[in-house]
C-alpha positions as CSV (number, residue, x, y, z in Angstrom):
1,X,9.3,24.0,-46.9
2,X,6.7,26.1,-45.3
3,X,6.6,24.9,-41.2
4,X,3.6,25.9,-40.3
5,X,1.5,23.5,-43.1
6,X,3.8,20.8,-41.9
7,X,2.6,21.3,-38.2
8,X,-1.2,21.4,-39.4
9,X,-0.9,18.0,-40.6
10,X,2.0,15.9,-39.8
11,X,2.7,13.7,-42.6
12,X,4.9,10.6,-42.5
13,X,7.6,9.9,-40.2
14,X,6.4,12.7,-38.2
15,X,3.0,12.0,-38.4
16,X,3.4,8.1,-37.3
17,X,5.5,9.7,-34.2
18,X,2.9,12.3,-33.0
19,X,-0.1,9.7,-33.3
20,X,2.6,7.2,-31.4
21,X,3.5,10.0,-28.6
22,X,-0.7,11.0,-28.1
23,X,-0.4,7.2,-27.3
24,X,2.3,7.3,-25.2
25,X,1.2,10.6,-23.5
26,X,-2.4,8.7,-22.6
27,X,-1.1,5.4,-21.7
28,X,1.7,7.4,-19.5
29,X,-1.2,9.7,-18.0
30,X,-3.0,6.6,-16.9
31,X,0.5,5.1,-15.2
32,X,1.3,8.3,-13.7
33,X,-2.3,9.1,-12.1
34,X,-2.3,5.2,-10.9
35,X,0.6,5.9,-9.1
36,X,-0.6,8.7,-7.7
37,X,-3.5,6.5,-6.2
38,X,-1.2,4.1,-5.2
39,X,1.2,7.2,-3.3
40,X,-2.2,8.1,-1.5
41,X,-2.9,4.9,-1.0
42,X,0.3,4.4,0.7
43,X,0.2,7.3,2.5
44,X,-3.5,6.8,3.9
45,X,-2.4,4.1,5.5
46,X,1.1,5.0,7.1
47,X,1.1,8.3,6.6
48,X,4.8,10.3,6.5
49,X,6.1,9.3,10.1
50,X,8.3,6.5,11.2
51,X,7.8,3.0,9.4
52,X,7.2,4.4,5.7
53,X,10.3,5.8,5.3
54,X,12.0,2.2,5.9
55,X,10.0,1.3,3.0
56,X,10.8,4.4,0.9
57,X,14.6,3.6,1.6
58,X,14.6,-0.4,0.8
59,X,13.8,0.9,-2.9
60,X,16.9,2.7,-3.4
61,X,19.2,-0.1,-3.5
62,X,17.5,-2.6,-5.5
63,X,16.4,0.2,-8.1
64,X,20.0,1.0,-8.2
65,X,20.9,-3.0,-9.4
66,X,18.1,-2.2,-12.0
67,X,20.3,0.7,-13.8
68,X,23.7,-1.2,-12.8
69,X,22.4,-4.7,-14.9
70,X,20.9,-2.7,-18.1
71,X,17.4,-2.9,-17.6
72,X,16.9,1.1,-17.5
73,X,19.2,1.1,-20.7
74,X,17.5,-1.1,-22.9
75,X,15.4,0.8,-24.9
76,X,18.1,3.2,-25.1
77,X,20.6,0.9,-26.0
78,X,19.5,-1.7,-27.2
79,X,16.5,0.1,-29.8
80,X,18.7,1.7,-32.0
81,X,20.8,-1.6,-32.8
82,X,17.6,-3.8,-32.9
83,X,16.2,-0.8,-35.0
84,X,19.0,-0.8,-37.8
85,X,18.5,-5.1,-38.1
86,X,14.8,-4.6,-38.3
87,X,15.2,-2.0,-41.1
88,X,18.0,-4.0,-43.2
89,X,15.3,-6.6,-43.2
90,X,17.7,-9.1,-40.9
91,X,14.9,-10.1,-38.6
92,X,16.1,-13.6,-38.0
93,X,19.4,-12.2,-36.9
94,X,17.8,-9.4,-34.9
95,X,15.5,-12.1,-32.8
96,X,18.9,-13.8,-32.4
97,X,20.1,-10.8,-30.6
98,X,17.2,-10.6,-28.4
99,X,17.3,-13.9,-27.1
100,X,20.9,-13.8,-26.5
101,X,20.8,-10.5,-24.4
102,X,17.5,-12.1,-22.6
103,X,19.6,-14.8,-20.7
104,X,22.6,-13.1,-20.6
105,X,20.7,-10.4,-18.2
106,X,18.7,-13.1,-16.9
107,X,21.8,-14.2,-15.7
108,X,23.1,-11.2,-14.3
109,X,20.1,-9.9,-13.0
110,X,19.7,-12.9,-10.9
111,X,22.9,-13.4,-9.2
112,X,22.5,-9.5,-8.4
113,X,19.5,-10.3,-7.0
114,X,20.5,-13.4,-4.7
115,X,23.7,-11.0,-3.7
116,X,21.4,-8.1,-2.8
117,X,19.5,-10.7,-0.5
118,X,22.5,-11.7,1.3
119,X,23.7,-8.6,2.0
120,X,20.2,-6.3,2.6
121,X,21.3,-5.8,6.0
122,X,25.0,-3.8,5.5
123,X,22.9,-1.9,2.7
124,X,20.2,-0.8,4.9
125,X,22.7,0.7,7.1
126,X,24.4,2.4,4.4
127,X,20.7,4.1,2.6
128,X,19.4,4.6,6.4
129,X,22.7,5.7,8.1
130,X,20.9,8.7,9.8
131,X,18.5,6.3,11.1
132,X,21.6,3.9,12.6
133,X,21.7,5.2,16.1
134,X,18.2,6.8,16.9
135,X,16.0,4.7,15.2
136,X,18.2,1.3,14.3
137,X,14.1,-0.6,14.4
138,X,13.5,1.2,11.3
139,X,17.0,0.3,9.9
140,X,16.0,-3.3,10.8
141,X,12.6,-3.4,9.0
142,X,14.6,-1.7,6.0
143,X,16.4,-4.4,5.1
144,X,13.8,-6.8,5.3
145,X,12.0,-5.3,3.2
146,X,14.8,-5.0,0.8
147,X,15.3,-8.4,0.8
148,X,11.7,-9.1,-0.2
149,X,11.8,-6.5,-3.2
150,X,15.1,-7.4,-4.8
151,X,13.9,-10.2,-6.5
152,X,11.3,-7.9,-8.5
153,X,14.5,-6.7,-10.2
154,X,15.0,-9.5,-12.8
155,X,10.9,-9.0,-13.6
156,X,11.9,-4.9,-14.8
157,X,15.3,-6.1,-16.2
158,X,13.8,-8.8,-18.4
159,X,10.6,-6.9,-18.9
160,X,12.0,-3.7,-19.8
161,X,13.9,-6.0,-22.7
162,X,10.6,-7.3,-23.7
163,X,9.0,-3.7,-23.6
164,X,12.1,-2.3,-25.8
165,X,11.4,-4.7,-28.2
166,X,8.1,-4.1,-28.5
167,X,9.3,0.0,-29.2
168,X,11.4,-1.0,-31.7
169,X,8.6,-2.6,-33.7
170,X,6.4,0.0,-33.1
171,X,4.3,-1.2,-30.7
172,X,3.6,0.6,-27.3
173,X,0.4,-0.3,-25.9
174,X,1.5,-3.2,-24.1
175,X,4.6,-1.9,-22.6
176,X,2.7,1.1,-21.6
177,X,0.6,-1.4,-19.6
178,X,2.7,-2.6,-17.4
179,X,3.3,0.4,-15.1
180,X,-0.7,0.7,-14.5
181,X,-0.6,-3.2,-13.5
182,X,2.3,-2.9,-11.0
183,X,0.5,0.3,-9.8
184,X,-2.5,-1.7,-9.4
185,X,-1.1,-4.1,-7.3
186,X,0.3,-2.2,-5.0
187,X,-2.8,-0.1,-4.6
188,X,-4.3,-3.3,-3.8
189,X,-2.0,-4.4,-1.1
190,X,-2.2,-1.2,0.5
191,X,-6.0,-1.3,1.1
192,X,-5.7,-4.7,2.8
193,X,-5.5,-4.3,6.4
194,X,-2.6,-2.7,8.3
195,X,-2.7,-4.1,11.5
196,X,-3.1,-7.4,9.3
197,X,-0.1,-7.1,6.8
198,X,1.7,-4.0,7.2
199,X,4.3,-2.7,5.0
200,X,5.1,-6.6,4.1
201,X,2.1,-6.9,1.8
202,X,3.5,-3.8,-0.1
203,X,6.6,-5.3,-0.3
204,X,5.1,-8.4,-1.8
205,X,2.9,-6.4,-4.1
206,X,6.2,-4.8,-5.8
207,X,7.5,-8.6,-6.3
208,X,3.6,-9.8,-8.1
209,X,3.4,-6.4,-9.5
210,X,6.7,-6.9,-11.7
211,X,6.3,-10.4,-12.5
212,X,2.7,-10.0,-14.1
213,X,2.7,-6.5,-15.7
214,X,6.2,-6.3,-16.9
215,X,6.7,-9.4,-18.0
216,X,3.6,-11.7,-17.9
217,X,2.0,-9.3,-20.1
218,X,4.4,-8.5,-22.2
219,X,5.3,-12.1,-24.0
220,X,2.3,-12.6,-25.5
221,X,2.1,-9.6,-27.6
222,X,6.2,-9.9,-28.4
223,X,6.0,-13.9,-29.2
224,X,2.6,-12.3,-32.0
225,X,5.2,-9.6,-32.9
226,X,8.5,-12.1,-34.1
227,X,5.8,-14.6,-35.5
228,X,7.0,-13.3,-38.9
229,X,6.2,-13.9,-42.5
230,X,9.2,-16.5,-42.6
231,X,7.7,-18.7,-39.8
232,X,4.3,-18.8,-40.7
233,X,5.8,-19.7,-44.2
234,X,7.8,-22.6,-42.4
235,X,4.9,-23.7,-40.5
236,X,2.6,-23.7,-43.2
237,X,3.9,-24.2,-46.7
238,X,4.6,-27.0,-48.4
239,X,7.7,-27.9,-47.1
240,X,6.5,-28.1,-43.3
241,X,6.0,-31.7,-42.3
242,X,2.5,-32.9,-42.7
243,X,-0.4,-32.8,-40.0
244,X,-1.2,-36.3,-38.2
245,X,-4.2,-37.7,-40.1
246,X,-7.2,-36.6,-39.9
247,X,-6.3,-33.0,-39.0
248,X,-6.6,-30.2,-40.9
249,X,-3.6,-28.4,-41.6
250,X,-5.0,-24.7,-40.5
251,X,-5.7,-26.2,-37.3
252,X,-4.2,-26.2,-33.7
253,X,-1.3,-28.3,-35.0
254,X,0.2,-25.8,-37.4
255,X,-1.0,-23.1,-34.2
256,X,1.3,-25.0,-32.0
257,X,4.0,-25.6,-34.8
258,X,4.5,-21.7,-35.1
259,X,4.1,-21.2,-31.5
260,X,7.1,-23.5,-31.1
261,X,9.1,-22.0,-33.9
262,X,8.5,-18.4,-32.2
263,X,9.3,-19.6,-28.8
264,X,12.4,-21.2,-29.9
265,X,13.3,-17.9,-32.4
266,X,12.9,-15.6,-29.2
267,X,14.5,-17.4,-26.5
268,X,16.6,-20.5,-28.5
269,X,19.5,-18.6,-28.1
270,X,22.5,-18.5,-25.8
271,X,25.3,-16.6,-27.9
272,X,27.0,-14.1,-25.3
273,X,29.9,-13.5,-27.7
274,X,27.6,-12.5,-30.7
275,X,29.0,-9.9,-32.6
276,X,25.8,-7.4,-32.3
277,X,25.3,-8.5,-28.5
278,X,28.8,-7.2,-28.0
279,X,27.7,-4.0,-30.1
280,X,24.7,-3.4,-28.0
281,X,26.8,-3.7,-24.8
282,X,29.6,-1.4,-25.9
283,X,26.2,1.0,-26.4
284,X,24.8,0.2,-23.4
285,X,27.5,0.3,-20.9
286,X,27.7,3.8,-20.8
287,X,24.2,4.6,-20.8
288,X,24.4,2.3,-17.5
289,X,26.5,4.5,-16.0
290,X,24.7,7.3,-17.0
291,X,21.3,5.9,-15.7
292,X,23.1,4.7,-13.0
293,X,24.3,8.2,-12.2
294,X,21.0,9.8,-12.1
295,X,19.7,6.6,-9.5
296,X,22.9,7.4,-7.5
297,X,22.3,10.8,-7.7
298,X,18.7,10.1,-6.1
299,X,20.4,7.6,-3.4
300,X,22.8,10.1,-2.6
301,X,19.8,13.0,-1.6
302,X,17.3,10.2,0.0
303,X,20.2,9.2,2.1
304,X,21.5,12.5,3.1
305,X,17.6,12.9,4.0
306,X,17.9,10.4,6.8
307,X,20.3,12.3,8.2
308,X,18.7,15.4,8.4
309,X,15.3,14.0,9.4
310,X,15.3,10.3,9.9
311,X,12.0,9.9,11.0
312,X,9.8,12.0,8.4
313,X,12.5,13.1,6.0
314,X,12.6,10.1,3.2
315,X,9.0,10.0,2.9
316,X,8.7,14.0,2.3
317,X,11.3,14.2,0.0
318,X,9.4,11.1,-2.0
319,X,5.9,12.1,-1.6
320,X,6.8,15.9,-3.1
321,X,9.8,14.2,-5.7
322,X,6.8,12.3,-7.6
323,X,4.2,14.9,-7.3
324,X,6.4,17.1,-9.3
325,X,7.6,14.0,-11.6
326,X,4.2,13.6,-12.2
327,X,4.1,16.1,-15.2
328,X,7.5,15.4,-16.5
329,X,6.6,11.7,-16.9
330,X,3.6,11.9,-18.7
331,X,4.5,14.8,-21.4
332,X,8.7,14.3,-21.5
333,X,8.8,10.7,-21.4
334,X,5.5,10.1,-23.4
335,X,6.5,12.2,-26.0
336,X,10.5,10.8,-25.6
337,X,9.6,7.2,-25.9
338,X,7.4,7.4,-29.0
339,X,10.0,9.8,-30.7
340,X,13.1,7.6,-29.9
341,X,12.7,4.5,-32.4
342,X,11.8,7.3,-35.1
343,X,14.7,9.5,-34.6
344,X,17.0,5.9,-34.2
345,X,15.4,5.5,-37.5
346,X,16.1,9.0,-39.0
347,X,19.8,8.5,-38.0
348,X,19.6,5.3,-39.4
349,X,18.7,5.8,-42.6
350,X,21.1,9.0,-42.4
351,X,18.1,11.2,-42.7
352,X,19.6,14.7,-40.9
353,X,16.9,16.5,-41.8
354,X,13.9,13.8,-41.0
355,X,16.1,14.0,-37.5
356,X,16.0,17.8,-36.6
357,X,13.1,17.9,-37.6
358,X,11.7,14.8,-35.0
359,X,13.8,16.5,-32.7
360,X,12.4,19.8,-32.9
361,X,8.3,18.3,-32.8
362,X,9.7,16.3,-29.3
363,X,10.7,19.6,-27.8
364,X,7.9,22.1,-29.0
365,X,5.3,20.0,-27.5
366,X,7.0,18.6,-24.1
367,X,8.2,22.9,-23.7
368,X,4.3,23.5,-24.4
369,X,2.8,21.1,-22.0
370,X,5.6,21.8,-19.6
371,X,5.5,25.4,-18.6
372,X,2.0,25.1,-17.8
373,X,2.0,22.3,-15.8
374,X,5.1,23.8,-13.7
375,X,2.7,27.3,-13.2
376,X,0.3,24.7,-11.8
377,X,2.4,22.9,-9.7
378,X,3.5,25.8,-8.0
379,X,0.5,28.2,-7.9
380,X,-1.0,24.6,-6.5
381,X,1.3,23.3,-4.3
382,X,-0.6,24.1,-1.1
383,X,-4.3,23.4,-2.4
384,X,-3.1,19.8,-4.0
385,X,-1.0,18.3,-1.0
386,X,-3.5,19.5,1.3
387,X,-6.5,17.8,-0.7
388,X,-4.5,14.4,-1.8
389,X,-2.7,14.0,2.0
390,X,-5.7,15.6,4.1
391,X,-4.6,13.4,6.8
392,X,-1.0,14.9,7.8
393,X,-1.2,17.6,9.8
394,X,-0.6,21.2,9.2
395,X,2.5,20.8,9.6
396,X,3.2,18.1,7.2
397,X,1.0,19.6,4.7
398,X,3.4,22.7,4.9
399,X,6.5,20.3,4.8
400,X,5.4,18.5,1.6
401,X,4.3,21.8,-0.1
402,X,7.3,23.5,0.6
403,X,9.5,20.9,-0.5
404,X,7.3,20.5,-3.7
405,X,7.5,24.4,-4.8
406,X,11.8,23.8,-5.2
407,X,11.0,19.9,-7.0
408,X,8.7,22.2,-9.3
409,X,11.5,24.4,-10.7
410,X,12.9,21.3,-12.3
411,X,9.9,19.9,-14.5
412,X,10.7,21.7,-17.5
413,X,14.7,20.7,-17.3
414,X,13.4,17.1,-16.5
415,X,11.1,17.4,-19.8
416,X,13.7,18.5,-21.9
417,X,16.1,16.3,-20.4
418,X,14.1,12.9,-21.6
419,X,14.1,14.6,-25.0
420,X,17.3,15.3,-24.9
421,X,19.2,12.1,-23.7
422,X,17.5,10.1,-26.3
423,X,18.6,12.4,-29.4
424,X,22.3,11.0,-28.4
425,X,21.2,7.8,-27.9
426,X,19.6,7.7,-31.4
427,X,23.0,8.9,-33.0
428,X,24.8,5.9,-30.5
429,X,26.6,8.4,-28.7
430,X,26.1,7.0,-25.1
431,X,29.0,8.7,-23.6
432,X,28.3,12.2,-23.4
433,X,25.4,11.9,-21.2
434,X,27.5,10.1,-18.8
435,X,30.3,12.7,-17.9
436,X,27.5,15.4,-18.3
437,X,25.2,13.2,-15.9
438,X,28.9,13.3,-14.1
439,X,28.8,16.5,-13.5
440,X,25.1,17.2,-12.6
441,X,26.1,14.9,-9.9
442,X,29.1,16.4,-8.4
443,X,26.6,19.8,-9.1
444,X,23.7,17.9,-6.8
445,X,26.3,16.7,-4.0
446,X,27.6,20.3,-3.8
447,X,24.4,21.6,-3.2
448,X,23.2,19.5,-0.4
449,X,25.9,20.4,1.4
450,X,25.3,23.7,1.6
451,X,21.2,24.1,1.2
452,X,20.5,21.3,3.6
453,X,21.7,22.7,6.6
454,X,19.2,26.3,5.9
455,X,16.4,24.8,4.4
456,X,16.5,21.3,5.6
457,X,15.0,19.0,2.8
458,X,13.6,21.9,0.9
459,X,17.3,22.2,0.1
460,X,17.9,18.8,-0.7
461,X,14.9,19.5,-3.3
462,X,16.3,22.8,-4.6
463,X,19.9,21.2,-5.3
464,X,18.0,18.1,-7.6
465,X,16.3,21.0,-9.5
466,X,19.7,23.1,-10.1
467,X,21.2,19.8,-10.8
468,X,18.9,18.6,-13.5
469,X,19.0,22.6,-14.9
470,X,22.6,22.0,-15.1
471,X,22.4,18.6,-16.7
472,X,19.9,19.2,-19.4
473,X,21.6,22.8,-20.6
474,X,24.9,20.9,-20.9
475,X,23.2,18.2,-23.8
476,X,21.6,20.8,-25.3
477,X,24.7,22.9,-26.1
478,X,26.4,19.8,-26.8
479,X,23.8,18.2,-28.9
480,X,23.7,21.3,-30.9
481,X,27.8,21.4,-31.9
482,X,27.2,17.9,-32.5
483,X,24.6,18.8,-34.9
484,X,25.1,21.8,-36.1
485,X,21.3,22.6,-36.6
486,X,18.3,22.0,-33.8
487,X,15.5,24.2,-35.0
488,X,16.3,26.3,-32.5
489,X,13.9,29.4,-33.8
490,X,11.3,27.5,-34.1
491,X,11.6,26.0,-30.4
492,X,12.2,29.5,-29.0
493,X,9.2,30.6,-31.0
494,X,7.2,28.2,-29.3
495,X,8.0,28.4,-25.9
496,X,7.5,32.3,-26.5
497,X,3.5,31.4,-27.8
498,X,3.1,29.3,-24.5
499,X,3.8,32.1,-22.2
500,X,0.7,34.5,-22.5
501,X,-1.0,31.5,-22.3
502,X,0.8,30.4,-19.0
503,X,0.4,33.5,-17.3
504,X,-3.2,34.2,-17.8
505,X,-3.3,30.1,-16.8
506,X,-1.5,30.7,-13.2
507,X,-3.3,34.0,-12.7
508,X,-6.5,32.3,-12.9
509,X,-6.0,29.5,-10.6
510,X,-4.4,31.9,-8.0
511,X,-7.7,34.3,-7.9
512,X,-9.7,31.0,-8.2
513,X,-8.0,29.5,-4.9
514,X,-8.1,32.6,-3.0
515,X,-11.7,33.1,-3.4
516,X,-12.4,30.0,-2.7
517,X,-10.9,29.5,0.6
518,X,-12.7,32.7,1.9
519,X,-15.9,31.4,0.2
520,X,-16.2,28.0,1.2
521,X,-13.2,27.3,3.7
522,X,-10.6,24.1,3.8
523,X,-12.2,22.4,6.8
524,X,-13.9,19.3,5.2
525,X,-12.5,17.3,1.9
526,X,-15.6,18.2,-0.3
527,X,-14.2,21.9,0.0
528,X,-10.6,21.1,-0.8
529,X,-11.4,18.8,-3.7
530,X,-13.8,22.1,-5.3
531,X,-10.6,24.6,-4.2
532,X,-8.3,22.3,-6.4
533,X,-10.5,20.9,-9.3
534,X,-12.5,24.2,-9.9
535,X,-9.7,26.8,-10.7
536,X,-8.1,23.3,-12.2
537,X,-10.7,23.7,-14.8
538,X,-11.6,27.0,-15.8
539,X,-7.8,27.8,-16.0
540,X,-7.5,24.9,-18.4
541,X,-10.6,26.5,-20.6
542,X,-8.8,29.7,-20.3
543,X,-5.7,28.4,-21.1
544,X,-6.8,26.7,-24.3
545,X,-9.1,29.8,-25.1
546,X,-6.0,31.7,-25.1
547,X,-3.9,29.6,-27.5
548,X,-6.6,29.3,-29.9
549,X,-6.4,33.6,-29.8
550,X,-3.1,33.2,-30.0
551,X,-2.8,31.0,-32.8
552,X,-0.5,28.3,-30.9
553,X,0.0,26.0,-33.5
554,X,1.0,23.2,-30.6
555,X,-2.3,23.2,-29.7
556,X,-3.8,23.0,-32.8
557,X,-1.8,20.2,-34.3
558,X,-2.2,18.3,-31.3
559,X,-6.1,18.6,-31.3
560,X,-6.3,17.9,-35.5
561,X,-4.2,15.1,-34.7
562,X,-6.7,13.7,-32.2
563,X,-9.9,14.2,-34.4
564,X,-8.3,12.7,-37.4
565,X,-7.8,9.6,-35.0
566,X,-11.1,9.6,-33.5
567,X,-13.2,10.5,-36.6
568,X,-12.7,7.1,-38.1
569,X,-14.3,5.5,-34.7
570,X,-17.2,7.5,-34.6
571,X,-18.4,7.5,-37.6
């Protein structure tokens, strides 16, 4: 099979995933540059001092019940087995399933919740402990605002179930929605008034946020999605009961007949001990723990941040953490969550080779958009913190940028690593991630304790980076024994291509912002935004310049991809 035709134009399987991951990638742009805004936002209005890291902390615990009651693992645990029903042409059963997981976490989720209420006080003191003695006010306003947000957690639990579902039949718009809603409405809670509302009305916002964009929005477009052949069938053939004179049988009694039947297919159900629910669980459990893991991991590090800076340290770590994320997110788990339900499919279906080669188009393209955006990040780092957090001073600035630069080495790993994690999930191997993400943790633990003392939280950010290095290296070698087979050439070819590009790419926007600060100077935000979005833009046109010379067929698949999907629209 020659690879490089298949690459031009991506044919079935692969072709339904690349047009599904440019969706993903867009709809996971938008998310990820609305919560940017709302991290400006934020910071506009209470900066990086004091009060703002009480609200950074109260998310670590309830985030944490999140990954502990499934809701992280859904789509990951849950997809595959939903996957295989919807392919064997069992939809009734596979609806079943749904609604029998639905109030089982419904369940769970909530009595977390009300127990997280209860006790937000002993937790605060646990995620703030640095804070305990010197600043115990801050501890205090922690976990009340813990106690606000943990009821937001049965909105993402149930919502990412919905958003799963919607995956699994291949629909993604409207999960990729609800991120840009929640964003929304926290942006809009933090331009109200802060003498008026404080960090209360953000608090609230998290709670409206979850309820309307990850849920809200997401059960009308899954109650349109089980309305199957078989109900309309039952609503409307001849067997369904007749329409009240006088009506016409296409009318809103029929419209209300299938809405019923839908309604009571999705959530009709409570069946805790179903045989497939107790299949999904056995599948899920461990990527709970895994997931869980990774959010302990990041409690761990925010708390040991407290300790070594209680007043500014939690909000430095997080402002920096999701800057560098930023990339990651888009690309890795744009590309990851499109590719999932196709490789669940592939392994399915026992389709090896449809699998590799899924595999192998997920990593070429998150390793091509990766590499350049960590050059950016770090030839960046001063010019973007400086132009999106103009307010903090000098000082800050510096803090933020520093601690960004050792986040940075770990955007490519973190890439990978979304890739990665869900190849095993696809072949329901849950459990190797877990004692790997095992590891990375004891890995992480080890080095804060002996970078944070030198480097303060720069070295808290340099040990998540060496921890996520070790973590994704470890799948892949393991993935690959498992497989036997990963395309490995061909990904090593590809990251090779990306290089010349990269380098011309972070040479450009380091002459760019060095002339421009002696040209125009940093004094007044007009000049910043030009010494970021200029060099931004002509090391983009360089970069793409360079891997059309270059003949990287990334690049070149993506954009035929693109203006076979636009061609239609404009014509």
């Amino acid at each position: 099979m020659p690879p490089d035709t298949e690459e031009q134009t991506p044919t079935g399987a692969t072709s339904w995933m690349a047009s599904a991951a440019l969706l993903m990638i867009f709809a996971t742009f938008i998310s990820a540059v609305t919560g940017l805004l709302r991290d400006v936002a934020i910071a506009r209005q209470f900066g990086r001092v004091g009060e703002i890291n009480a609200y950074v902390q109260a998310f670590k615990i309830p985030n944490l019940l999140y990954f502990l009651v499934a809701g992280g693992a859904l789509r990951t645990g849950f997809v595959p087995v939903f996957t295989q029903l919807l392919s064997e042409d069992r939809r009734e059963r596979a609806y079943r399933l749904f609604s029998a997981l639905f109030w089982l976490l419904a369940v769970a989720a909530g009595g977390l919740a009300i127990l997280g209420m209860v006790f937000s006080g002993p937790l605060a003191r646990l995620v703030y402990y640095g804070g305990a003695a010197s600043n115990p006010e801050l501890v205090e306003l922690c976990g009340g605002l813990m106690r606000v947000m943990f009821p937001a957690q049965i909105f993402f639990v149930l919502g990412g179930l919905l958003m799963g579902t919607l995956n699994a039949e291949k629909h993604f718009l409207w999960p990729a929605m609800g991120p840009i809603i929640y964003n929304c409405a926290i942006i809009g809670a933090a331009l109200l008034n802060r003498e008026l509302f404080g960090l209360w009305a953000l608090a609230y916002a998290v709670v409206l946020g979850a309820l309307i964009g990850n849920f809200l929005v997401q059960l009308g477009p899954l109650l349109r999605t089980a309305a199957s052949d078989e109900l309309r069938a039952a609503s409307e053939g001849p067997e369904a009961r007749p329409a009240p004179p006088g009506e016409a049988r296409d009318g809103g009694y029929q419209s209300a007949r299938r809405a019923l039947l839908t309604t009571r297919r999705c959530f009709g159900v409570w069946a805790p001990t179903d045989e497939d629910v107790r299949k999904v669980l056995l599948l899920v459990m461990p990527v709970v723990l895994g997931l869980a893991i990774q959010e302990i991991n990041v409690v761990i590090v925010s708390t040991l941040a407290t300790g070594v800076d209680p007043v500014t340290g939690p909000a430095t770590l997080d402002y920096a953490n999701k800057l560098a994320k930023l990339s990651a997110r888009v690309f890795g788990a744009g590309i990851a969550i499109a590719l999932f339900p196709a490789m669940s499919h592939d392994y399915a279906r026992g389709d090896e080779e449809q699998y590799t080669r899924d595999f192998s188009f997920g990593m070429r393209n998150v390793l091509f958009l990766t590499i350049p955006a960590t050059a950016f990040m770090i030839v960046m780092r001063v010019p973007v913190v400086r132009f999106l957090y103009s307010w903090f001073s000098p000082q800050g600035i510096e803090a933020v940028a520093t601690t960004l630069l050792w986040f940075s080495i770990g955007i490519i790993p973190l890439g990978v690593l979304y890739i990665v994690a869900r190849a095993f999930y696809a072949r329901h191997d849950t459990v190797t991630p877990v004692w790997v993400g095992v590891i990375s943790v004891a890995v992480c633990v080890i080095a804060c304790l002996v970078l944070d003392g030198p480097f303060k939280i720069a070295g808290l950010a340099m040990a998540t980076s060496v921890s996520a290095v070790v973590n994704t290296t470890l799948l892949v070698v393991l993935l690959k024994g498992r497989v036997g087979r990963l395309d490995g050439a061909r990904i090593a070819e590809a990251t090779l291509r990306a290089l010349p590009p990269t380098a011309v790419f972070a040479a450009v926007l380091y002459a760019g912002v060095a002339y421009l600060e002696q040209a125009v100077g940093v004094g007044t935000h007009m000049t910043r935004a030009v010494i970021v979005f200029a060099p931004a833009a002509v090391g983009v046109a360089v970069f793409v310049a360079a891997c059309k010379l270059l003949h990287v067929r990334e690049l070149e698949s993506a954009w035929d991809l693109t203006a076979r999907r636009l061609r239609p629209r404009l014509t």
